[in-house]
N, C-alpha and C positions, 0 to 999 in steps of 0.2 A: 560329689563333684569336687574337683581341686581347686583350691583357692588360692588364685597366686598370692602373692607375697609381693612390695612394692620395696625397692633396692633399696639399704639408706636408710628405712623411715623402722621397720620391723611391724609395719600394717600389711592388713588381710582383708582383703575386698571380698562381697560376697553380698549379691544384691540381687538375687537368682540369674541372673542371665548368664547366657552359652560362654564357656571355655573363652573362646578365639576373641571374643569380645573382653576381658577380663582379662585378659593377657594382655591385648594390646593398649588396654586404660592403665593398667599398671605401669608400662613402657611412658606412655604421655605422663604418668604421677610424677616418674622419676625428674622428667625434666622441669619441675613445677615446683622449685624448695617452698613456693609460699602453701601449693595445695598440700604440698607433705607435709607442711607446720600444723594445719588445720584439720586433717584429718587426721593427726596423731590421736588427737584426742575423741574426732567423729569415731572411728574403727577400730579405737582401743581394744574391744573387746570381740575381735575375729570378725569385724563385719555387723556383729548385732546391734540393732539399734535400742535406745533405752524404752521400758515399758512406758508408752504415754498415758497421762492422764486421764484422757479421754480412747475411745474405740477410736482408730485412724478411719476415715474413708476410704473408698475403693477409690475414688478416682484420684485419688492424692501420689498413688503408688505406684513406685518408679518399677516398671514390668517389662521386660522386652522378652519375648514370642521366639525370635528367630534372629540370626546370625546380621540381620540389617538392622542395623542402631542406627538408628535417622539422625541427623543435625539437631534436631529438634528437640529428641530425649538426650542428646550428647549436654546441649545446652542448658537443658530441667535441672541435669543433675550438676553441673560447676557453679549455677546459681545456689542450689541446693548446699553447695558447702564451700559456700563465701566466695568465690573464686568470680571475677567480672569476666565478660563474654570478650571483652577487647583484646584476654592476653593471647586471644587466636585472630588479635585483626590485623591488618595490611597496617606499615609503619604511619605514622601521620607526616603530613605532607610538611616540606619547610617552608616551601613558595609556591607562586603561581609564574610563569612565562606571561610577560605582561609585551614584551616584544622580544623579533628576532630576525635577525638577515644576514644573509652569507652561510657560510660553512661552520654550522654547530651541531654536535655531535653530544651523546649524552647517554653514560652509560650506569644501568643500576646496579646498587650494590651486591656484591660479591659473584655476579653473573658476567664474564669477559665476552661474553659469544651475544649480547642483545646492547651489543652501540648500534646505535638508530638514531636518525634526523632529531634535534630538538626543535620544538615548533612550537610558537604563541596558544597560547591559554593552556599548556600543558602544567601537571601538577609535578613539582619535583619533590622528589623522595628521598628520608636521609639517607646518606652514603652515595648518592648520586654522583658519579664523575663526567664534568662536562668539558668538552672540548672546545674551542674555536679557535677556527681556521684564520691567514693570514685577511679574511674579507668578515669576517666573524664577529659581531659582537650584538649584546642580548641586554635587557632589562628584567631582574625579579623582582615581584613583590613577594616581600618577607613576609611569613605566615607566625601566630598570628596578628603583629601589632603593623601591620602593614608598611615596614619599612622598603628601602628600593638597595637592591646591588643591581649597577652595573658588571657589564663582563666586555671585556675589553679585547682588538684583535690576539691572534697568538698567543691564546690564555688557555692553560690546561689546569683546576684544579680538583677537589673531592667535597663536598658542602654535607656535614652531618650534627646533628643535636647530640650533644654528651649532656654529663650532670661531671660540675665538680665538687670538690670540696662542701659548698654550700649553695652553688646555684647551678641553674641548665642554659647552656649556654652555645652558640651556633656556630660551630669551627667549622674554617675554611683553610684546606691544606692547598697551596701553592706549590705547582711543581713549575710554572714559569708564567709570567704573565702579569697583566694587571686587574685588580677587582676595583672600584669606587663604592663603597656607603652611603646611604643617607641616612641616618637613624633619626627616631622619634624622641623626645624628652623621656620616655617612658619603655626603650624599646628591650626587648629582651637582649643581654648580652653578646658582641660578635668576637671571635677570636679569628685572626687572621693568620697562620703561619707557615714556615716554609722548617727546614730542617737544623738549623741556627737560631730562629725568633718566633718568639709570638709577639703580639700585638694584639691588646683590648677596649672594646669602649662598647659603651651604651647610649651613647647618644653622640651627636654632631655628625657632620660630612668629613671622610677621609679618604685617601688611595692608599691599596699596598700593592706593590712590585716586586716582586722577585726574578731574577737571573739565573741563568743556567749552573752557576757557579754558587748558588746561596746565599748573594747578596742582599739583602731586602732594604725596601726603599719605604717610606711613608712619608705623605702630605696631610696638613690638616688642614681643610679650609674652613671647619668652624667644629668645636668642642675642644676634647681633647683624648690622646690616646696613651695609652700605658705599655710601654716596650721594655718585652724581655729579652737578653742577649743570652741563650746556653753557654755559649764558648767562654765566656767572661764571667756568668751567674751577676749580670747587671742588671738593674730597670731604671726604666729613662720615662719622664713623663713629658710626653710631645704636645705643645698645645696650639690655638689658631694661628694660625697665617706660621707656623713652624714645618722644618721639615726633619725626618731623620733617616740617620742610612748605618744598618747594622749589618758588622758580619765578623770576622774571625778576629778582630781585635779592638770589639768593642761596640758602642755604641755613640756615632756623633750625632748631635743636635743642633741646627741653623735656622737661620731666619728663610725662609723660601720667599724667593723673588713676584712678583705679580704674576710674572707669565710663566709660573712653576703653578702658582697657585691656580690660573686658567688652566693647564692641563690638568685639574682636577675634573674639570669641566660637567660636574651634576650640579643641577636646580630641581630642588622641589621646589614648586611655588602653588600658592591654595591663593582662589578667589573665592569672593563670599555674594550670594545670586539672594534676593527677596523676594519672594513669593509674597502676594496681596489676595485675601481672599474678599472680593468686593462686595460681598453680601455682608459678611461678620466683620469686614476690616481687621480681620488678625492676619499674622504674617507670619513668616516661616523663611527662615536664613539656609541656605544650605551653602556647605564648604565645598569646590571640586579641589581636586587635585590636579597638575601637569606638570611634562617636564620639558625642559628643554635640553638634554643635553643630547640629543643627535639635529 
């Protein structure tokens, strides 16, 4: 039997199973640098494995019969050499659609031909691009430290989870429109930008707007936000009841007026309910959540 060869690594598979099968595990190896790290040293030796201490069992033994390799034995064997079952799962979700009305649109990454309606309690997915229309606008909750973005009318942008430098963090590219935050004291990192700025925070309520032209605009109604200018190589640190507005010569920073600051217009607000249990007289506090800003 031929044993392929896995591109890259100088491994040789060879676990008795059919040709076509072994061909196309090597194909899935190549794109796997962590499974090619870990099998360098499993297949070192053309596929053989070392003499164990003890006689192996029969039913321990990874055997496939026929050219049908089930999910099931796919999965035996990535367990079998370190490899977790997730690097073949569906992306993990950023949010949940907690509301929506008007004209929203919402397309998945890298696929242009599945925009379809966005609709309440739907899961959004990184890389997601959503639209709304001039009647458009939506509430997410952020997955998972359950923060809220608003989506505001006339708002096109892309929502994905990167890893930087040191942390993972939840960019939102702006090609026009407006997003609102609420974040948690604890929420995971948002980056907000458009093709001139970014803008970072982890906590507090803020707006970012961008214009056709690359303008970008930020409000903070409570925390603070960290603004990059590309075109300048500046950061500006914007903080409550401030506003700022960057674009090709710089970055200004102002005091934002009250009724700047009401077009922020997101409340999270939490009440606190007491349960009495009348037999034990213990009690039980639970927190809701609401918002007000539609």
């Amino acid at each position: 039997m031929n044993i392929p060869m896995v591109k890259g690594t100088g491994l040789k598979l060879g676990f008795g199973m059919p040709a076509p099968i072994l061909s196309e595990l090597a194909r899935i190896l190549t794109l796997l640098p962590r499974a090619g790290r870990v099998l360098r040293h499993a297949f070192r030796m053309g596929g053989r494995s070392p003499k164990p201490r003890n006689p192996p069992r029969p039913q321990n033994h990874l055997h496939v019969q026929s050219p049908t390799f089930s999910v099931g034995r796919f999965g035996f064997l990535l367990v079998a050499i370190g490899m977790p079952l997730t690097t073949f799962a569906a992306p993990a979700s950023l949010g949940v659609v907690k509301y929506a009305k008007g004209n929203l649109k919402v397309t998945a990454a890298g696929d242009t031909s599945e925009r379809r309606d966005l609709l309440p309690s739907e899961l959004v997915q990184t890389g997601a691009k959503i639209e709304a229309g001039s009647d458009g606008k939506a509430v997410l909750r952020l997955l998972p430290d359950q923060a809220f973005m608003e989506i505001r009318p006339k708002t096109v942008f892309t929502i994905k989870r990167v890893k930087t430098k040191d942390k993972r963090v939840r960019r939102v590219t702006l090609e026009a429109g407006e997003v609102v935050f609420g974040l948690k004291k604890k929420s995971e990192a948002v980056q907000c930008e458009n093709a001139q700025t970014q803008a970072t925070a982890s906590a507090g309520r803020f707006s970012c707007k961008s214009d056709e032209k690359g303008v970008a605009q930020f409000l903070v109604q409570d925390g603070e936000l960290s603004v990059y200018n590309r075109p300048k190589d500046l950061t500006a640190v914007v903080r409550t009841g401030q506003k700022a507005v960057s674009d090709l010569n710089g970055i200004k920073v102002t005091d934002a007026t009250d009724s700047e600051l009401e077009e922020v217009g997101f409340r999270q607000n939490t009440i606190e309910v007491d349960f009495v249990n009348p037999e034990t007289e213990d009690f039980t506090t639970l927190e809701v959540e609401y918002e007000t800003n539609f």
